[in-house]
N, C-alpha and C positions, 0 to 999 in steps of 0.2 A: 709641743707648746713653744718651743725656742724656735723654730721655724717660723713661727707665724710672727712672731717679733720680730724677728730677725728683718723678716720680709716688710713690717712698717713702719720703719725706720725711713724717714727722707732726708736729706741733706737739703738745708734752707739759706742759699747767699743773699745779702742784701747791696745795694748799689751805693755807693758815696755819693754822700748830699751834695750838691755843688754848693759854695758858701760866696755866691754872688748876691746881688741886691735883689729885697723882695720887687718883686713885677706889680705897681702899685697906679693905680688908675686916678686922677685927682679929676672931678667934675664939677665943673661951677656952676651952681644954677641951680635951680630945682627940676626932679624926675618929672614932675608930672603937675600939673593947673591945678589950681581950687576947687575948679566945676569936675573934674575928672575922679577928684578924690571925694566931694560929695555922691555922683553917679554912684561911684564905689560902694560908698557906705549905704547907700538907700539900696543898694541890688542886693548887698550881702544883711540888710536886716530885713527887706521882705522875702528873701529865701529862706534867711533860717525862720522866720515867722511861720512860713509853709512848713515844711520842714518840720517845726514843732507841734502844729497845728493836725498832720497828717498821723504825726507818733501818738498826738494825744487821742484822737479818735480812734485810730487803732488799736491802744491799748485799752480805750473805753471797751467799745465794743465786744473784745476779747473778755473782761475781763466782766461783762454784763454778760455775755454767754454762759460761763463758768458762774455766775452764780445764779444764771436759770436751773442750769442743770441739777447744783445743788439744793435749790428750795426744793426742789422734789420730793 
């Protein structure tokens, strides 16, 4: 049993932080347009509308099976 300890034992070094200045990127302006960020939001709420729309049928469906079965 001391053998196999023995054997998973690692030795862990770690590296000295360099303690220069953070590397900091200053942007002026805006990322991106108005029309860019509405496109945005109009693609990401009719996908999740699909998206919801596909799980809710799904789990209809499924769960109108199961209780075919059971009125049996």
């Amino acid at each position: 049993m001391s053998k196999t300890i023995e054997q998973s034992v690692a030795t862990v070094s770690c590296a000295p932080v360099s303690e220069g200045p953070p590397h900091v990127e200053v942007i002026e302006g805006a990322l991106c347009t108005v029309s860019e960020v509405r496109r945005a939001v109009a693609a990401g709420a009719l996908m999740s509308g699909l998206v919801c729309t596909v799980v809710g049928v799904g789990i209809g469906y499924y769960l109108g099976l199961r209780d075919g079965r059971d009125g049996r």
